[in-house]
OpenMM code with the backbone's topology and positions (N, CA, C; nanometers):
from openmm import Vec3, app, unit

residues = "UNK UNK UNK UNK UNK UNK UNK UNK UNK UNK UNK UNK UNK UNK UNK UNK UNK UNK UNK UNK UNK UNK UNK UNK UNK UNK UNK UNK UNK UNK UNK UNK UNK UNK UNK UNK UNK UNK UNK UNK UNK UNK UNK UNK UNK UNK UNK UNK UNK UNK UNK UNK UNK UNK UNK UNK UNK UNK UNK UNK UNK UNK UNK UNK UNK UNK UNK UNK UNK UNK UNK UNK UNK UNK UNK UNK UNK UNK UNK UNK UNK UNK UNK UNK UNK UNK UNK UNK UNK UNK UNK UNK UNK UNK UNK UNK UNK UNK UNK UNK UNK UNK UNK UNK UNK UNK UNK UNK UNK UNK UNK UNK UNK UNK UNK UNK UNK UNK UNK UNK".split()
positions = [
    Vec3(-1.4866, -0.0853, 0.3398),
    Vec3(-1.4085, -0.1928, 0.3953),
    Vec3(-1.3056, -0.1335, 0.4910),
    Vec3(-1.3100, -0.1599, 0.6157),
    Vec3(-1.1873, -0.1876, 0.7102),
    Vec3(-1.0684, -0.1801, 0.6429),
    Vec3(-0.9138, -0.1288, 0.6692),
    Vec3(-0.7954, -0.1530, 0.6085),
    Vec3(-0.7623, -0.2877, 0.6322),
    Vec3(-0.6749, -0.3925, 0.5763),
    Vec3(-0.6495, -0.5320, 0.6430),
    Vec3(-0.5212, -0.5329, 0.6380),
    Vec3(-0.4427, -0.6132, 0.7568),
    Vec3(-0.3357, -0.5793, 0.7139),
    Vec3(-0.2690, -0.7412, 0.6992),
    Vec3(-0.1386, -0.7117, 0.6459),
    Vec3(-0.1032, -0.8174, 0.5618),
    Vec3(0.0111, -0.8968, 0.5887),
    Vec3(0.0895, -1.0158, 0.6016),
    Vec3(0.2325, -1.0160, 0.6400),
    Vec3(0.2940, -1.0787, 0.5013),
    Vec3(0.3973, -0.9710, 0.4507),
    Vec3(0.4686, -1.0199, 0.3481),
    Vec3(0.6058, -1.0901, 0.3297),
    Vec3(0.5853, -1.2379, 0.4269),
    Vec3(0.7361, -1.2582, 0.4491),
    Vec3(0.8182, -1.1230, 0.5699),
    Vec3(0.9330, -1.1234, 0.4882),
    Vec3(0.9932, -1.0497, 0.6330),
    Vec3(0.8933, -0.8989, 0.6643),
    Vec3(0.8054, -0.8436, 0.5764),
    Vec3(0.7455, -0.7683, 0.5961),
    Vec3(0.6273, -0.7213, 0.6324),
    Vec3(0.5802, -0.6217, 0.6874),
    Vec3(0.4379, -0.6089, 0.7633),
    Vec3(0.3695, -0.4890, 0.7163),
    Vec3(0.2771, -0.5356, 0.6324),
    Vec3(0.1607, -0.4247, 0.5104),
    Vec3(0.0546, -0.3857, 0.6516),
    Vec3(0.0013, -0.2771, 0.6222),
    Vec3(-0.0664, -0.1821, 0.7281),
    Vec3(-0.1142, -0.0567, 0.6539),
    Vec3(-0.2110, -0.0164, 0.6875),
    Vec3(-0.2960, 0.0915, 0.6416),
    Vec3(-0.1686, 0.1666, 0.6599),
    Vec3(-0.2094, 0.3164, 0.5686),
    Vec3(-0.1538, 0.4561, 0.5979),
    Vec3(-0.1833, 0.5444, 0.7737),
    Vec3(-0.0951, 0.5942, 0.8425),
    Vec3(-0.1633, 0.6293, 0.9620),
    Vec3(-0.1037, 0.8145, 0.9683),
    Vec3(-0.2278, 0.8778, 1.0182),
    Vec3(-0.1831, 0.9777, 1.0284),
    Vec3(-0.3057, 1.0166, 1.1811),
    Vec3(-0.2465, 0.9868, 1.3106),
    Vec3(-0.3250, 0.9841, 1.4313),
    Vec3(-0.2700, 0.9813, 1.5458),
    Vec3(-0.3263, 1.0551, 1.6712),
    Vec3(-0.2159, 1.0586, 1.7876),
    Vec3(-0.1200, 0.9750, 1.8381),
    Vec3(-0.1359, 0.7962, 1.7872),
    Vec3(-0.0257, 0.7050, 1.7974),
    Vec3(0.0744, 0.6815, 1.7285),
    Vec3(0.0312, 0.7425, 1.5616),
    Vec3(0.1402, 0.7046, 1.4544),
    Vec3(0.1021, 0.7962, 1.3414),
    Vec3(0.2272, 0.8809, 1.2917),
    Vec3(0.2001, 0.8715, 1.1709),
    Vec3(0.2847, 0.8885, 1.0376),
    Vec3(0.2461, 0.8574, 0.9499),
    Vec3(0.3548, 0.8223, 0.8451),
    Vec3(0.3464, 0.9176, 0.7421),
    Vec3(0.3291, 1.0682, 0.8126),
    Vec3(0.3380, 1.1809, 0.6851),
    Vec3(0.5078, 1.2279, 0.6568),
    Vec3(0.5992, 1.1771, 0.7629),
    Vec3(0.7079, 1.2154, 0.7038),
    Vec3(0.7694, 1.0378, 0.6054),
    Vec3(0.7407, 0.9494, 0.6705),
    Vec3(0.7822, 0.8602, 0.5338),
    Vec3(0.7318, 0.8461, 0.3750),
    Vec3(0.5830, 0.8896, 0.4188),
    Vec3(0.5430, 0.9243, 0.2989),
    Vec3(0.5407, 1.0524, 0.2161),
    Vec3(0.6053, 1.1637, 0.2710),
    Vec3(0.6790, 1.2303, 0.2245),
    Vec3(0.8070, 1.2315, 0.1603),
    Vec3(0.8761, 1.0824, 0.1831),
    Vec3(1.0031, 1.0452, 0.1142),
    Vec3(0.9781, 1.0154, -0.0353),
    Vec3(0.8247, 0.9615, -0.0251),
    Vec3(0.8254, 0.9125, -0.2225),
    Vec3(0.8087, 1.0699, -0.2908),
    Vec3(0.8211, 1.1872, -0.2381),
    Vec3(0.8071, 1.2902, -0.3160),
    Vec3(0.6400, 1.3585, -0.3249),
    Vec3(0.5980, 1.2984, -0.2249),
    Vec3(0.3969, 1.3440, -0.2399),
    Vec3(0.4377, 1.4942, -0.1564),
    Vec3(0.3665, 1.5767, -0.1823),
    Vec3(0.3782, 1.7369, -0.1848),
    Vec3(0.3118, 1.7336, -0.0650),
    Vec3(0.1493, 1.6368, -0.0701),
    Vec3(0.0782, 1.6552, 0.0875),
    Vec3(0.0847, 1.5436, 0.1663),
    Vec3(0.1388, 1.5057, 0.2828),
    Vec3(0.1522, 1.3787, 0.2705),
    Vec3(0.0537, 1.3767, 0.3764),
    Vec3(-0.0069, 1.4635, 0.4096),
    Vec3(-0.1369, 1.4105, 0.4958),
    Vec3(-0.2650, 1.4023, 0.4635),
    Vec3(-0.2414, 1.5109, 0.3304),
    Vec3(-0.3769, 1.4725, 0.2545),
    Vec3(-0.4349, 1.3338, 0.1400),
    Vec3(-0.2580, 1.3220, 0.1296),
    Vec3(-0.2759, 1.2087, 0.0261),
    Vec3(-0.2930, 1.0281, 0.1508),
    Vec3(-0.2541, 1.0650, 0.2772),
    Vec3(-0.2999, 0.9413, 0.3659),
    Vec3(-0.4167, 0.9272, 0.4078),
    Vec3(-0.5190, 1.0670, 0.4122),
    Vec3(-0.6639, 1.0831, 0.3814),
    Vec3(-0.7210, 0.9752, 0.3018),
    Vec3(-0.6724, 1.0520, 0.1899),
    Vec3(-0.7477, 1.0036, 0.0321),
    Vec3(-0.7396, 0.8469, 0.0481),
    Vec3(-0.6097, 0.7737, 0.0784),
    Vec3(-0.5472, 0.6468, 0.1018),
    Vec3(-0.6778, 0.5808, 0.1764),
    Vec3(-0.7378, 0.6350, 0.2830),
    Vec3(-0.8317, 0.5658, 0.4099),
    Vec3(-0.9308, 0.5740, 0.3506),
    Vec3(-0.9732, 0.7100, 0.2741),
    Vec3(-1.1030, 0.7067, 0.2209),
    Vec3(-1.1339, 0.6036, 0.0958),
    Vec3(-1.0133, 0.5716, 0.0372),
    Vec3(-1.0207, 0.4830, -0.0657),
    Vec3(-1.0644, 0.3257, -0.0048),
    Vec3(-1.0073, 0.3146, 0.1360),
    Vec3(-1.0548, 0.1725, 0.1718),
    Vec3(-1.1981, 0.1525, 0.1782),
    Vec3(-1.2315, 0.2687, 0.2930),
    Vec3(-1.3524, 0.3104, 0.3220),
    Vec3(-1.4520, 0.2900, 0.1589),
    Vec3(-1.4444, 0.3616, 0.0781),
    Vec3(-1.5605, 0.3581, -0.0598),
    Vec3(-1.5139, 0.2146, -0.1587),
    Vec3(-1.3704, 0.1349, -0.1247),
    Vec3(-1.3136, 0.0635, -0.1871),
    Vec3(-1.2915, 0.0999, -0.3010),
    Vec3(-1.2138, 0.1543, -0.3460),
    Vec3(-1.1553, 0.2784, -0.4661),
    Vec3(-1.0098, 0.2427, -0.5163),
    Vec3(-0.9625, 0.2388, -0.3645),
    Vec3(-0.8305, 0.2293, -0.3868),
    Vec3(-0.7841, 0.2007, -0.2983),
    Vec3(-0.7101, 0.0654, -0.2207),
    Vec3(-0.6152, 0.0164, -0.1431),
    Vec3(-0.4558, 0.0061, -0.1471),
    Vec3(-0.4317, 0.1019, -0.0328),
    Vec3(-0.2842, 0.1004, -0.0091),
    Vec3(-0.2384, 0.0861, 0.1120),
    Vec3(-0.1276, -0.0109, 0.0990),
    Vec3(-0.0435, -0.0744, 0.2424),
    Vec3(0.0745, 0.0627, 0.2079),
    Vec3(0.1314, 0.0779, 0.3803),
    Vec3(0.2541, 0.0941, 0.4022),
    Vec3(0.3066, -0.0816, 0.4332),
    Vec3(0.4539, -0.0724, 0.3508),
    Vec3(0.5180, -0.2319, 0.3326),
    Vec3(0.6447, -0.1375, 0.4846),
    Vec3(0.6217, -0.2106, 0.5541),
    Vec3(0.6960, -0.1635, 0.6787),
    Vec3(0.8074, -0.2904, 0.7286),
    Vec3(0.8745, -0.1951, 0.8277),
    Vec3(0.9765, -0.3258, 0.8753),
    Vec3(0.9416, -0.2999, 0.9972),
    Vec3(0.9510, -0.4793, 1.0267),
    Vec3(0.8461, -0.5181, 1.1017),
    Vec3(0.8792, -0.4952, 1.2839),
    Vec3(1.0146, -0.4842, 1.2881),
    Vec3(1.0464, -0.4503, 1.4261),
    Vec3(1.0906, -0.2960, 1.4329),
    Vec3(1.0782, -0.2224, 1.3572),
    Vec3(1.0483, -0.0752, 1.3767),
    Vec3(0.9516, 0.0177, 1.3351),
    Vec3(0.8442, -0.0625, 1.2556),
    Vec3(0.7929, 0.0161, 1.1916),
    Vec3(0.7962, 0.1220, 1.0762),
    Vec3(0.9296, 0.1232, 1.0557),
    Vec3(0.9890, 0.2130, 0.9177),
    Vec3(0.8516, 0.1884, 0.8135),
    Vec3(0.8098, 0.2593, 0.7394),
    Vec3(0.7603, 0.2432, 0.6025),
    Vec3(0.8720, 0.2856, 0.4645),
    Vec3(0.8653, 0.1531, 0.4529),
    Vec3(1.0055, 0.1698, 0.3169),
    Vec3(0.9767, 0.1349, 0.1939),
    Vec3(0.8468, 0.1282, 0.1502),
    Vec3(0.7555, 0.1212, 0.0029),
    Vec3(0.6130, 0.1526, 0.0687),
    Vec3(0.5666, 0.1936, -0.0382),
    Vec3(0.3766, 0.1637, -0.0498),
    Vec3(0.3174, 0.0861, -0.1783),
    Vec3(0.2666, 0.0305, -0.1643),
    Vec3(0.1889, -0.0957, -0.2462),
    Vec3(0.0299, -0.0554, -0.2421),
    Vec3(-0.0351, -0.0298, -0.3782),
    Vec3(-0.1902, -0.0749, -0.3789),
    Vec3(-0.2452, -0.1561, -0.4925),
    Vec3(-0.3573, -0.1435, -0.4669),
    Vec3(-0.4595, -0.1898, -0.5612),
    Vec3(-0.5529, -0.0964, -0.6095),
    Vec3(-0.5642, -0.0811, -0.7066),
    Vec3(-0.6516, 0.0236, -0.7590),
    Vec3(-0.7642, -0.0463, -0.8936),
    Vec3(-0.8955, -0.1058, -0.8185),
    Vec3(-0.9618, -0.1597, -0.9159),
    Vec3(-1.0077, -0.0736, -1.0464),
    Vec3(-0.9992, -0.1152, -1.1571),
    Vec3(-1.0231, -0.0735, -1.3148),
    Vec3(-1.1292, -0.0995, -1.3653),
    Vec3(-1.2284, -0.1926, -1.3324),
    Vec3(-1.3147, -0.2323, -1.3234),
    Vec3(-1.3404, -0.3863, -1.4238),
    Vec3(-1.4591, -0.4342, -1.4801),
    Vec3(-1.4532, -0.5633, -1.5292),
    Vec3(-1.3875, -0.6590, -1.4101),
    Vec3(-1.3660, -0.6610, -1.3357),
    Vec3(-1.3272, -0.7301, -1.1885),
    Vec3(-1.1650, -0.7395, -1.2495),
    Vec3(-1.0924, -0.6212, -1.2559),
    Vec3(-0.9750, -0.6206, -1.3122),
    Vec3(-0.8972, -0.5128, -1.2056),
    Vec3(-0.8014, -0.4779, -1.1558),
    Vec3(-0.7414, -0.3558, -1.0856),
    Vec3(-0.5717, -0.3643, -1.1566),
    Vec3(-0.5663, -0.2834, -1.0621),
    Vec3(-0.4037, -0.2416, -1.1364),
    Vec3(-0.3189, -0.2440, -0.9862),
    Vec3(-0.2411, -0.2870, -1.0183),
    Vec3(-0.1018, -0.3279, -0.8803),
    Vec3(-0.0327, -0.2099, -0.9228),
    Vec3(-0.0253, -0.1327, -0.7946),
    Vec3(0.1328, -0.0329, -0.8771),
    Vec3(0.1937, -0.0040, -0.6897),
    Vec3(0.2729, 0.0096, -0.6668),
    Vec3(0.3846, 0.0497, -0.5965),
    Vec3(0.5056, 0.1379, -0.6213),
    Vec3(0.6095, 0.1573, -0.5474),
    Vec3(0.7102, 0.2184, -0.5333),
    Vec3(0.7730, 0.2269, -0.3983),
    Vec3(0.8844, 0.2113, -0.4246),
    Vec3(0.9845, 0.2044, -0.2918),
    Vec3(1.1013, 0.2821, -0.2806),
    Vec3(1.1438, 0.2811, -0.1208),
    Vec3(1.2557, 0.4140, -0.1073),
    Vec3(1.3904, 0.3436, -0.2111),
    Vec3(1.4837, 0.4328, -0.2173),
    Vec3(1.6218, 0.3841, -0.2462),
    Vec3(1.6595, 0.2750, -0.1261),
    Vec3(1.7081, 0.1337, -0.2183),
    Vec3(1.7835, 0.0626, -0.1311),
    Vec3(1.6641, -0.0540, -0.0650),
    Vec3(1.5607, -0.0345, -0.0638),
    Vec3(1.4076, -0.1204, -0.0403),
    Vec3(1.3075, -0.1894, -0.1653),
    Vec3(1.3917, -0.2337, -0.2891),
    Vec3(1.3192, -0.2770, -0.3685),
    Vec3(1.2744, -0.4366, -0.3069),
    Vec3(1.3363, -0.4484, -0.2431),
    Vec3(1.2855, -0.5918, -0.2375),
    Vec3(1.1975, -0.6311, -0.1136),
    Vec3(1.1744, -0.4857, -0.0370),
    Vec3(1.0669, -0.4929, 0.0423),
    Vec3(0.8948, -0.4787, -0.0510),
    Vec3(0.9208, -0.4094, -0.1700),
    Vec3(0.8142, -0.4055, -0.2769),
    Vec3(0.7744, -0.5482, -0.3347),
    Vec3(0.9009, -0.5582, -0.4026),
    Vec3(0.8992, -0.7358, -0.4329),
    Vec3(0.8071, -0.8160, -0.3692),
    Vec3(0.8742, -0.8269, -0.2283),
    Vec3(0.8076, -0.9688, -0.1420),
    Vec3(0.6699, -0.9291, -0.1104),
    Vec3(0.6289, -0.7911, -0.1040),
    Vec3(0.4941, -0.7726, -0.0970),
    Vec3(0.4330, -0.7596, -0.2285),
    Vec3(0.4327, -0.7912, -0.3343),
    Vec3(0.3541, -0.8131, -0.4918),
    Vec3(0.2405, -0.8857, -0.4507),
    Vec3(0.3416, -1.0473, -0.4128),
    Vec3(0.2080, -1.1227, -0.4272),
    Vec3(0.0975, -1.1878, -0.3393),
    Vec3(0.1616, -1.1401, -0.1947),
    Vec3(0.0718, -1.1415, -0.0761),
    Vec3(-0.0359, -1.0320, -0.1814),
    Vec3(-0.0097, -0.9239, -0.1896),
    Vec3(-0.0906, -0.8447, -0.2012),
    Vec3(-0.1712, -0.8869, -0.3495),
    Vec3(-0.1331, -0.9160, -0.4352),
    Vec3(-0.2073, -1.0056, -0.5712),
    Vec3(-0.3119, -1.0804, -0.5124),
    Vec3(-0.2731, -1.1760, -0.4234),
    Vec3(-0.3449, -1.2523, -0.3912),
    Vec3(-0.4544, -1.2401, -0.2976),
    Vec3(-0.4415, -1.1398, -0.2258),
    Vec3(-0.5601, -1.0616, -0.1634),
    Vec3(-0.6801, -0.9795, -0.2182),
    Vec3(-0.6150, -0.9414, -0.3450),
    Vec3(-0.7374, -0.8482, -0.4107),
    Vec3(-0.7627, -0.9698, -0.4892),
    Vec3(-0.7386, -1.0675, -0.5329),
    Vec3(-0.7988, -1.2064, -0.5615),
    Vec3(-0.9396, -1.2589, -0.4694),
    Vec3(-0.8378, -1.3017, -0.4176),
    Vec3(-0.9105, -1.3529, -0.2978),
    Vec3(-1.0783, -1.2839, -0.2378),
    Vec3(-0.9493, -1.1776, -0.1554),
    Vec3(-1.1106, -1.0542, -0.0309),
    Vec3(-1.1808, -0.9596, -0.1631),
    Vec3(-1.1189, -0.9353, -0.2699),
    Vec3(-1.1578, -0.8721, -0.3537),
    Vec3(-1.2407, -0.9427, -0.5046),
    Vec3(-1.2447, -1.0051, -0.5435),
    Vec3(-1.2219, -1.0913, -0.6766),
    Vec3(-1.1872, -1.0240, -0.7717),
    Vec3(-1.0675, -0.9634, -0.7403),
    Vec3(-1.0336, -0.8805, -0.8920),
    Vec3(-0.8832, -0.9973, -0.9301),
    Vec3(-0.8752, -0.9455, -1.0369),
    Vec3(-0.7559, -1.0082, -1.1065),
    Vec3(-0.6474, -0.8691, -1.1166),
    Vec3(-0.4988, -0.8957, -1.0968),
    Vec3(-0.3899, -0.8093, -1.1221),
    Vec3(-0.3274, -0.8208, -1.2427),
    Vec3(-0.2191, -0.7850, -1.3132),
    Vec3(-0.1263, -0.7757, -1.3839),
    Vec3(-0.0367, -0.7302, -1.3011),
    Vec3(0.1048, -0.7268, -1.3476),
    Vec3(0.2112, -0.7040, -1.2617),
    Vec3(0.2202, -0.6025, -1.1978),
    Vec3(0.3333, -0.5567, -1.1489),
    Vec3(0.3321, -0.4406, -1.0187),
    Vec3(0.4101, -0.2874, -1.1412),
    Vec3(0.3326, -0.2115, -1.1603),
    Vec3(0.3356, -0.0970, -1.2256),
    Vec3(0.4351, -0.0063, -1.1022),
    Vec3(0.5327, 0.0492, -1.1446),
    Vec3(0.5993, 0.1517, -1.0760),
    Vec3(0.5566, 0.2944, -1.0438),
    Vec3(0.4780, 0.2516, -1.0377),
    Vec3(0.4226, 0.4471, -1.0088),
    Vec3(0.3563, 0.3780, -0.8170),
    Vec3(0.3417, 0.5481, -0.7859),
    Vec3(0.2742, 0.5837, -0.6344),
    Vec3(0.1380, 0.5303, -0.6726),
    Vec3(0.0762, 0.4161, -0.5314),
    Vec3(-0.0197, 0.3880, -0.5040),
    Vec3(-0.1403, 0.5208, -0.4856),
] * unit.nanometer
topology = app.Topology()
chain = topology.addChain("A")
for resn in residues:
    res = topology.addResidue(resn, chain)
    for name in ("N", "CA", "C"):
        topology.addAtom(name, app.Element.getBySymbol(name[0]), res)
């Protein structure tokens, strides 16, 4: 699957990018990931095999990435929501829960449980 991207209220969900126009190995180096270009790999390849989907939750007139949000299906048409956000951006996580619930509903037919605090 294609990445899709998403609008969460004041915020704008978007694949991971690591490419001559953009890339987000130093924000995603803020949640503490050791590689942050290998782990935005893994991120694309997960869309690609559908494994594992993760937005950067960005602001929308700069592009900042100030959480990441996924979906990580469990199987039984069940996945797991988990996220995490910088200091001071919880509520950019928040407003993206249930856009994003409702998408792996929806484009996906999986069902969520709430948003687990750990890295997508």
């Amino acid at each position: 699957m294609e990445p899709v991207e998403v609008f969460a209220g004041a915020w704008y969900l978007r694949a991971l990018r690591d490419d001559d126009r953009l890339s987000d190995v130093v924000a995603v180096e803020m949640f503490d990931i050791a590689d942050a270009a290998a782990y935005i790999r893994a991120a694309n390849d997960g869309w690609a095999d559908e494994s594992r989907f993760v937005w950067a939750v960005c602001v929308p007139t700069t592009g900042e990435t100030v959480a990441l949000i996924g979906v990580i299906p469990t199987g039984d048409d069940t996945a797991e929501l988990v996220g995490v956000a910088r200091d001071g951006h919880a509520d950019a996580l928040d407003d993206a829960v249930g856009p994003v619930a409702r998408f792996a509903e929806g484009a996906l037919g999986l069902t969520t449980g709430g948003l687990s605090d750990t890295r997508p």
